[in-house]
C-alpha positions in Angstrom: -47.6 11.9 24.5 -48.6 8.1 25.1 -47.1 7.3 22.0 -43.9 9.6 22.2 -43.0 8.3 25.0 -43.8 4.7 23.9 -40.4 5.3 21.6 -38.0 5.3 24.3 -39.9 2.2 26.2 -39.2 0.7 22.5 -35.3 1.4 22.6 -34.8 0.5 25.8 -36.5 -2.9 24.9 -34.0 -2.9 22.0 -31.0 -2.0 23.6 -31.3 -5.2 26.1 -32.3 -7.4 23.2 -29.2 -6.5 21.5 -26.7 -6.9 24.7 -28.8 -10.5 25.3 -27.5 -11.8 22.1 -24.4 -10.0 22.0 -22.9 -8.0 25.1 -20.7 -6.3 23.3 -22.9 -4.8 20.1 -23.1 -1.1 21.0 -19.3 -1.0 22.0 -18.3 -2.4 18.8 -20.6 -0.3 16.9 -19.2 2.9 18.5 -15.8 2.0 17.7 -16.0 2.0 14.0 -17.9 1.2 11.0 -17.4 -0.8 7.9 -19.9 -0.8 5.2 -20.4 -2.6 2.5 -23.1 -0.8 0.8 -24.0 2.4 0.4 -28.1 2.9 0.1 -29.7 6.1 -1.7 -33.3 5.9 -1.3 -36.8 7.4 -1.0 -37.9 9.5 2.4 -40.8 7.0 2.3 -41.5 5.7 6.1 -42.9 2.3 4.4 -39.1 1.4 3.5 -37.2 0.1 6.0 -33.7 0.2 4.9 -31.9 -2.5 7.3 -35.2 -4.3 7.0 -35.4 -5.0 3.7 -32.2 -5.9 3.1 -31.5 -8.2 6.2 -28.7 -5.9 7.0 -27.8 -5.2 10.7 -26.3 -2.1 12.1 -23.1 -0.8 10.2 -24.0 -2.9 7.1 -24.9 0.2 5.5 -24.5 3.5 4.7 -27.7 5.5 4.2 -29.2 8.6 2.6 -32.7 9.1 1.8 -34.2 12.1 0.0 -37.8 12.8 -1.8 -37.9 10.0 -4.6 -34.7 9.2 -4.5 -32.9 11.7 -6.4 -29.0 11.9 -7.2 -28.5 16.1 -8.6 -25.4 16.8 -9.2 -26.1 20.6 -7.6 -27.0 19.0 -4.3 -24.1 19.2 -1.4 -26.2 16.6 0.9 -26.2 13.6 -1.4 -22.8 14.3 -3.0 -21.2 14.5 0.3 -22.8 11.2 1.4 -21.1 9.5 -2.1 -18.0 11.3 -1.3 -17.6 9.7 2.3 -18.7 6.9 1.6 -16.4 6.0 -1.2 -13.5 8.2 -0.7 -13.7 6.8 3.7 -15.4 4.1 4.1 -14.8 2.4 0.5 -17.9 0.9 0.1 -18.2 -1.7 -2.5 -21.9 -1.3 -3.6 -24.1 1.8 -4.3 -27.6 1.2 -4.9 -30.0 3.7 -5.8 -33.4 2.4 -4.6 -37.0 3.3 -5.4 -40.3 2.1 -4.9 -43.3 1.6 -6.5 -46.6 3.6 -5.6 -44.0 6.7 -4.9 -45.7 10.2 -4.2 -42.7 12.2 -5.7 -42.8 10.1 -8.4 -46.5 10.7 -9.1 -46.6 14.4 -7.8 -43.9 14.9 -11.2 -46.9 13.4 -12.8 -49.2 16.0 -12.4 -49.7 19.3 -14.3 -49.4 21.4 -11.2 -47.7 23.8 -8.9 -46.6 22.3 -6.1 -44.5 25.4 -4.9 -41.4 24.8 -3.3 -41.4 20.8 -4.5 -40.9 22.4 -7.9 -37.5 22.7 -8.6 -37.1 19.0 -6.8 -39.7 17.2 -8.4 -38.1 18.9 -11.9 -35.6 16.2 -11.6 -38.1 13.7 -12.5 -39.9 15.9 -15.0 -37.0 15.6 -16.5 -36.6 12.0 -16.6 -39.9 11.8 -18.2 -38.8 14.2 -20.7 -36.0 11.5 -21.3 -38.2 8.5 -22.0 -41.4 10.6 -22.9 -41.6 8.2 -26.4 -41.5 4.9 -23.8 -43.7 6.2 -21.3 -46.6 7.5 -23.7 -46.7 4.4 -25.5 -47.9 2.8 -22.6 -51.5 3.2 -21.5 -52.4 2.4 -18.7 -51.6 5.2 -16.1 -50.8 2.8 -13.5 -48.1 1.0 -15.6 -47.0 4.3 -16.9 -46.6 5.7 -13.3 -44.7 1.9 -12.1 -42.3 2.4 -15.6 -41.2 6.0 -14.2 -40.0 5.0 -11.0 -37.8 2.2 -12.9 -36.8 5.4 -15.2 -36.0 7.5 -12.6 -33.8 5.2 -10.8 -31.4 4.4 -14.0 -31.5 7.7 -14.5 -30.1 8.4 -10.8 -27.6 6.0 -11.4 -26.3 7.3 -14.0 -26.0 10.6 -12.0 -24.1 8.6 -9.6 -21.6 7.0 -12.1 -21.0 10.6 -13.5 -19.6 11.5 -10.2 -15.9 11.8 -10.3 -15.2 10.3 -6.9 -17.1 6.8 -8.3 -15.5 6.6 -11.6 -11.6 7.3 -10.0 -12.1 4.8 -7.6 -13.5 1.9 -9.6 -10.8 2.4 -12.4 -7.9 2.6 -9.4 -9.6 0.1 -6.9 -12.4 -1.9 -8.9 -15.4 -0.5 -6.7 -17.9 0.6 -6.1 -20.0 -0.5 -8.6 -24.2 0.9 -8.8 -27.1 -1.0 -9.3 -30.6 0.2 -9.5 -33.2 -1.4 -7.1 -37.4 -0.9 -6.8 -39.2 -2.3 -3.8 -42.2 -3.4 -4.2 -44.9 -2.0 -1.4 -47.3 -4.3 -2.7 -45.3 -8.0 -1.6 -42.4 -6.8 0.0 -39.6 -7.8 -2.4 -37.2 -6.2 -4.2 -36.5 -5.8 -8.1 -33.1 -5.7 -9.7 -33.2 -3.6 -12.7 -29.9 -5.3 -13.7 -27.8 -1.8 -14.3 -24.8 -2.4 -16.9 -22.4 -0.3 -14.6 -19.7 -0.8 -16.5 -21.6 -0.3 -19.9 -23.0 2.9 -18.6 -19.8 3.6 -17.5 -17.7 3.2 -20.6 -21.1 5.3 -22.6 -20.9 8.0 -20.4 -17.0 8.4 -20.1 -17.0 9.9 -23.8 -19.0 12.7 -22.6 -18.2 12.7 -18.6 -15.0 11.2 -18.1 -13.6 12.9 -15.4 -10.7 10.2 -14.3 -8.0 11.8 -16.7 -6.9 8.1 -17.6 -9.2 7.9 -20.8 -12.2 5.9 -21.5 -12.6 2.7 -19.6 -12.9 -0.4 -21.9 -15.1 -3.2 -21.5 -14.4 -6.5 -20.4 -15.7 -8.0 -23.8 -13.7 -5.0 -25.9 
């Protein structure tokens, strides 16, 4: 129980570090919140959200699931987008994976892993997607790093097919997604330089669901 009960030692330590620098933190934190960002990520316990994005309390909105996944037939990670653009307008939704990711790698693997199946299908399928790219390239290790990038464009896209996303940006301008992987190894994080509004316009011909017609392109 020594380190259970270390935890609470730990947030008490935390809470007066917090009223030292500002008295007031926890009362304006209960009053309201204001996020910019909205964070999908990986379950992982070796990403610290906040942490590795120098973001404070209220800076962001956060849902994390099993390898990061965005289906459209699950109510927890729709209702997060929902909220979090429809009430607290975020700007920014990045879907963020890592490298070295077990769900990643568990898709991987001929095998039954019971009730991870239907879960981990998700990624089987993104595979299935790019399964030309990713067998051309050899090394298992790159192969395995190339998925995770995969799968998290692919989850973006899943979030721009949402109708909530694509009726606010054409009405308000935001949010817009981007695609993130942290590296495990260093610490930093990768871009993977999403086209929102490229996939947006592409996808609109199949999944528009604003009832205001595709969106151009700034260059059309």
């Amino acid at each position: 129980m020594t380190a259970y009960n270390q935890i609470f030692e730990n947030n008490r330590q935390w809470v007066a570090a917090k009223t030292r620098t500002d008295a007031e933190f926890f009362e304006k934190m209960a009053d309201s919140q204001q996020p910019a960002y909205l964070y999908i990520g990986c379950s992982d316990s070796r990403v610290p959200t906040n942490e590795i994005m120098g973001l404070e309390a209220g800076e962001v909105f956060v849902h994390r699931n099993i390898a990061n996944l965005v289906p459209n037939t699950d109510l927890n990670v729709m209702a997060v987008i929902n909220y979090a653009v429809v009430h607290l307008e975020v700007k920014h939704i990045v879907v963020c994976g890592h490298y070295n990711c077990g769900g990643v790698k568990a898709a991987m693997q001929a095998k039954d892993l019971g009730i991870l199946n239907p879960w981990l299908r998700n990624i089987r399928d993104v595979y299935r997607l790019h399964m030309d790219e990713l067998n051309e390239i050899k090394e298992e290790h790159d192969r395995y790093n190339r998925l995770v990038e995969l799968n998290v464009q692919e989850q973006c896209i899943n979030v721009i097919k949402t109708a909530v996303v694509q009726k606010s940006y054409v009405a308000k301008g935001y949010p817009t997604v981007h695609g993130w992987v942290y590296d495990l190894n260093n610490g930093l994080l990768k871009d993977l330089q999403i086209d929102f509004e490229g996939v947006l316009h592409e996808i609109q011909k199949i999944y528009d669901l604003t009832g205001s017609g595709l969106m151009q392109k700034d260059n059309e």
